[in-house]
C-alpha positions as CSV (number, residue, x, y, z in Angstrom):
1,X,19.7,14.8,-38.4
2,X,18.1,14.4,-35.1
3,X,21.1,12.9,-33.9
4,X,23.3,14.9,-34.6
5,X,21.6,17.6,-32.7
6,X,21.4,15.2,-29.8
7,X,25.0,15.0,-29.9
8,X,25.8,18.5,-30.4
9,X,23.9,19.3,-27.1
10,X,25.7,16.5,-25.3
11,X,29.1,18.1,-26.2
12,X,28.0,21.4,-25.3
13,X,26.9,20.1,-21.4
14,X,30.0,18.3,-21.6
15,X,32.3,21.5,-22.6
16,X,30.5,23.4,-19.7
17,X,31.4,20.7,-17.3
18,X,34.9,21.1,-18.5
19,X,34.7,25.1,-18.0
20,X,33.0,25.3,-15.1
21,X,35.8,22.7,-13.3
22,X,38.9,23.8,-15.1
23,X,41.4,26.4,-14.6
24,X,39.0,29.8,-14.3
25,X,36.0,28.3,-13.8
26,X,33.7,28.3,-10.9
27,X,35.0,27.5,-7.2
28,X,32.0,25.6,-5.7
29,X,32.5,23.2,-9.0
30,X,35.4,22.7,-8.3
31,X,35.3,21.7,-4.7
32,X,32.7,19.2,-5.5
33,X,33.5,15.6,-5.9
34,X,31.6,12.7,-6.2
35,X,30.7,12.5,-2.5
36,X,29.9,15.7,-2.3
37,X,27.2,15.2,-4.5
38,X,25.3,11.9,-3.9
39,X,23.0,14.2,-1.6
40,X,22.3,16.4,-4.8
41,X,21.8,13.1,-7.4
42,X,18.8,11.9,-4.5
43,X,17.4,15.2,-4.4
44,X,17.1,15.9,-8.0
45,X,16.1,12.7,-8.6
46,X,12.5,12.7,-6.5
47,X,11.7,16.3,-7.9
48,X,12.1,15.1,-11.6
49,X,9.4,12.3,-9.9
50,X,7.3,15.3,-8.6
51,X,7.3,16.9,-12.0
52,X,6.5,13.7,-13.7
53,X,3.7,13.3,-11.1
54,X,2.9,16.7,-11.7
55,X,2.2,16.3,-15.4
56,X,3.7,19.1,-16.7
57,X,6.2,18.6,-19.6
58,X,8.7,21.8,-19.3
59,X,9.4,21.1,-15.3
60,X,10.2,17.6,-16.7
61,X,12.5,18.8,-18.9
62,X,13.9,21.2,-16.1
63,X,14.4,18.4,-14.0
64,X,15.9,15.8,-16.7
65,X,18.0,18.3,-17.6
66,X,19.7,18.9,-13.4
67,X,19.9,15.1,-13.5
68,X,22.0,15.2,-17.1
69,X,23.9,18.3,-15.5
70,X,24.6,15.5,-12.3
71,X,25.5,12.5,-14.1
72,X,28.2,14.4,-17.1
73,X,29.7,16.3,-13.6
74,X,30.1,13.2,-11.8
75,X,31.5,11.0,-14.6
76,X,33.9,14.1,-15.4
77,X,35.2,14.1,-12.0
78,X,36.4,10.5,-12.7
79,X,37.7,11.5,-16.3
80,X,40.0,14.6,-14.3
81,X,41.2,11.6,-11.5
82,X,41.9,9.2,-14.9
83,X,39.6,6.4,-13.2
84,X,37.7,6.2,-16.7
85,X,36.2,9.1,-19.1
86,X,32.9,10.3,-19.9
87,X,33.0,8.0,-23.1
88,X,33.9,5.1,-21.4
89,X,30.4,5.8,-19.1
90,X,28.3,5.9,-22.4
91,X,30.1,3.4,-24.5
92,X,29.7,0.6,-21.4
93,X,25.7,1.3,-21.3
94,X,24.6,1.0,-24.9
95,X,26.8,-2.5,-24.9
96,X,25.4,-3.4,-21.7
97,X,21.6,-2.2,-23.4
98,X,22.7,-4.4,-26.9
99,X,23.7,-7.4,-24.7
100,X,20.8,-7.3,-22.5
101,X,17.9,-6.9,-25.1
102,X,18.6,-10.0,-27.5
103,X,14.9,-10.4,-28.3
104,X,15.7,-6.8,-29.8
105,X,18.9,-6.7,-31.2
106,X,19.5,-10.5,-32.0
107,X,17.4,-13.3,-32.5
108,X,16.1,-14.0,-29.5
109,X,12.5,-14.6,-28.7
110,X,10.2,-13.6,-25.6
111,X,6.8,-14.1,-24.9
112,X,6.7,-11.3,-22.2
113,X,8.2,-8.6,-20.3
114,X,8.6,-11.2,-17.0
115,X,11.2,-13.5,-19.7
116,X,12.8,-10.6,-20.3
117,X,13.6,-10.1,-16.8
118,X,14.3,-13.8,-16.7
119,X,17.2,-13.5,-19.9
120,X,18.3,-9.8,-18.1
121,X,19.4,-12.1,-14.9
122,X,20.8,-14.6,-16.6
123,X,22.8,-12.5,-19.1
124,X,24.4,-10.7,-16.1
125,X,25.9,-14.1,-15.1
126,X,26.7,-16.3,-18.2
127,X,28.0,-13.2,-20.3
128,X,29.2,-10.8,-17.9
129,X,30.8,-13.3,-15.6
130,X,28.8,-11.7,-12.5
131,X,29.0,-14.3,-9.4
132,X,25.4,-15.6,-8.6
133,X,24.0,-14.2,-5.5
134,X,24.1,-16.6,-2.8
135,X,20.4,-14.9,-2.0
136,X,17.7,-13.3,-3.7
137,X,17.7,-10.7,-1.3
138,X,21.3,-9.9,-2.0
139,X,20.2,-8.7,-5.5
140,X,18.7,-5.8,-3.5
141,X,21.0,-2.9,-3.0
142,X,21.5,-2.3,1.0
143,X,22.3,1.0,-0.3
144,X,18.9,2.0,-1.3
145,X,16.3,4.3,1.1
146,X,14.9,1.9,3.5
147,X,11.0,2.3,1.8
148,X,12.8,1.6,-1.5
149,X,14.6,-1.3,-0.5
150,X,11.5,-3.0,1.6
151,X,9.4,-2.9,-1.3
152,X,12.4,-4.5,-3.8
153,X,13.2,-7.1,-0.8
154,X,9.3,-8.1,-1.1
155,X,9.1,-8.2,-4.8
156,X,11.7,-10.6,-4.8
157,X,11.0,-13.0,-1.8
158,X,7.0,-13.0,-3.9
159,X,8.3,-13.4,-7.3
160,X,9.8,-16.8,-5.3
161,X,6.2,-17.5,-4.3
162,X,6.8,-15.9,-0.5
163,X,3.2,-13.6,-0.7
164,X,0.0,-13.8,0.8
165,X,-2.8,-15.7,-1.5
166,X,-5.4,-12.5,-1.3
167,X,-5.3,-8.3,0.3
168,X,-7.3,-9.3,3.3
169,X,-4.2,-11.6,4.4
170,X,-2.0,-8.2,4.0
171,X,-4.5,-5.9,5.4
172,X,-4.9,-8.2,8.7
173,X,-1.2,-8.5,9.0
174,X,-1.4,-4.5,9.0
175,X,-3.9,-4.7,11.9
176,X,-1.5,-7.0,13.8
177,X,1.4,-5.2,13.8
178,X,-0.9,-2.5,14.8
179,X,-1.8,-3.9,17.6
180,X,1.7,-4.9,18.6
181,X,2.5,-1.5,18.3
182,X,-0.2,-0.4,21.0
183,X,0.6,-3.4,23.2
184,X,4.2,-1.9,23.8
185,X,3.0,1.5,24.3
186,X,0.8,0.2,26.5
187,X,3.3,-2.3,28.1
188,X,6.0,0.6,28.9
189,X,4.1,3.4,29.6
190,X,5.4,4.7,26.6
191,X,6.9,8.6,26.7
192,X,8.9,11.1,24.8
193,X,11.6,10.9,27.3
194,X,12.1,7.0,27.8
195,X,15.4,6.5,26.9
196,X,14.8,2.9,25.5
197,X,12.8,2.9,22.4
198,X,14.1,0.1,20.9
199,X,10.9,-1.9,21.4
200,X,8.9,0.8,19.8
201,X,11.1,1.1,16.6
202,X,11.0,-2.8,16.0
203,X,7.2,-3.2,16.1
204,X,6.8,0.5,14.2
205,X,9.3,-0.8,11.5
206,X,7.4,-4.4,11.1
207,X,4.0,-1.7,11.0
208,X,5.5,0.4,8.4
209,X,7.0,-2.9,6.2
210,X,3.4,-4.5,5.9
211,X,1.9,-1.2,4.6
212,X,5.0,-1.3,2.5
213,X,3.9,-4.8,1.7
214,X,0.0,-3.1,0.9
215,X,1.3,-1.1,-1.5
216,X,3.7,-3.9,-3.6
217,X,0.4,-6.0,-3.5
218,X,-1.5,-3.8,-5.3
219,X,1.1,-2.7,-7.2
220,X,1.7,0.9,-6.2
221,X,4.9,2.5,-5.6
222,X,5.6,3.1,-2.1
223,X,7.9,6.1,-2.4
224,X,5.5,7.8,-5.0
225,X,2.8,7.0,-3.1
226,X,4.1,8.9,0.4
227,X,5.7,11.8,-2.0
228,X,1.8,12.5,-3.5
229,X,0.9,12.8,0.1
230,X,3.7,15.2,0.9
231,X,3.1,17.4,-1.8
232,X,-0.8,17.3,-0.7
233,X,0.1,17.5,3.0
234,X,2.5,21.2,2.1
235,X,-0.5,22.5,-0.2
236,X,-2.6,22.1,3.2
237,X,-0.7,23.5,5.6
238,X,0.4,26.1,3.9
239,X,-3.3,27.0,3.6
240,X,-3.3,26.6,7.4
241,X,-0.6,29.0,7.7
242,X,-1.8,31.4,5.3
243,X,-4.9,31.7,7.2
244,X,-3.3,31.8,10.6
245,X,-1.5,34.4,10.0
246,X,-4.4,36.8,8.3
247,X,-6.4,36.3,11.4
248,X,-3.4,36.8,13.5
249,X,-3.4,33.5,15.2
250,X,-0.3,31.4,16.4
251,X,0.5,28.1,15.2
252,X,0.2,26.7,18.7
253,X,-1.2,23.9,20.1
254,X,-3.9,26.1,21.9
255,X,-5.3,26.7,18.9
256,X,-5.5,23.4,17.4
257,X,-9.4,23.7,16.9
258,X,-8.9,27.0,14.7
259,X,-6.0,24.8,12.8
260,X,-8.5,21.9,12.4
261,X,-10.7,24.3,10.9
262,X,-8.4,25.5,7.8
263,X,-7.2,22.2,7.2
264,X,-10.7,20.8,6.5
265,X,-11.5,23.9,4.5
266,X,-8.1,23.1,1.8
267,X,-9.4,19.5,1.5
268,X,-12.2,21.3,-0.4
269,X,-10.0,23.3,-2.6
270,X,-8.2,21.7,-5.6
């Protein structure tokens, strides 16, 4: 029974996709296409990980839901160009999720969630004829967000045994990037307005890498990490702001002691 009210929901999103692009339906719809789009997929992906982070059930839901909304628009877009058809798109992921999970659905047995992994590799090449990658780090998508992809190119080169042996090791190679950092600001008598900053960004990427590296270590997200500072670094300065403006001070840089002020007064407030 339940799954039959799955599927009659899935139509339903699906018979709204059709509506909304077909003849009569809604004109920013039907200017999107798959390009158009990739911005929106991003976006509503990280705010279904702040509601997740968040803890709250209904703005998951919200959120799952925009991502659903996403995925049957896109896949419809290649169903109206006759590419392939929203069926195709879920008939090609539960074989791919049968083939891939033998220790479930055959008789296939693992000891641990790392063989799994192991058989999940190996399946893509022996049964799905994919080419072996002539690298481990080509098994990283170049197309993901730079903090994404650091942290996945890392995972791989330590799953091969490239890591440090303990955290001090990754904490001093934080240090020494740092310092590398300072030695080119102090080496160029760094500025705004140099025109040349290619030095900086080369020793500020290594810098921002290793902390990268921190965070894979002790097996923290990166990109969740930074986003539960984001979200606590907005709650601040709009407390900042707030309080600015009742007092009818400017945000400007004159005023940076009064600033200072607020912001250690919203540490205090949960």
């Amino acid at each position: 029974m339940q799954n039959e009210k799955v599927s009659d929901a899935f139509r339903e999103l699906y018979d709204i996709v059709v509506r909304l692009r077909g003849p009569g339906g809604c004109p920013w719809d039907q200017e999107q296409t798959p390009a158009t789009l990739r911005g929106d997929l991003i976006e509503e992906t990280y705010e279904c990980v702040e509601a997740i982070d968040e803890g709250r059930p209904e703005h998951i839901a919200e959120e799952l839901g925009d991502i659903f909304l996403l995925v049957t628009m896109l896949a419809y877009m290649h169903e109206q160009e006759g590419s392939f058809n929203v069926t195709d798109v879920l008939k090609n992921v539960c074989e791919k999720l049968i083939r891939r999970h033998p220790h479930v659905f055959g008789g296939v047995k693992v000891k641990d969630s790392a063989e799994v992994l192991d058989n999940w590799a190996k399946i893509k090449v022996t049964q799905e004829g994919r080419k072996p990658k002539d690298s481990l780090m080509d098994e990283v998508s170049a197309a993901l967000p730079p903090l994404d992809r650091s942290y996945k190119l890392q995972k791989k080169a330590a799953k091969a045994g490239f890591d440090w042996p303990v955290v001090e090791n990754v904490i001093a190679k934080i240090e020494e990037e740092l310092a590398e950092v300072q030695e080119v600001l102090n080496e160029t008598e760094y500025s705004e307005s140099s025109p040349d900053k290619s030095n900086l960004e080369g020793e500020l990427g290594d810098l921002l890498f290793s902390v990268v590296n921190l965070c894979r270590f002790l097996k923290v997200e990166p990109s969740v990490a930074l986003q539960r500072t984001n979200v606590k670094f907005v709650k601040r300065f709009k407390h900042v702001e707030k309080n600015m403006k009742a007092n009818g001070q400017a945000l400007i840089q004159e005023n940076l002691s009064v600033m200072d002020k607020y912001w250690e007064e919203a540490k205090n407030i949960r």
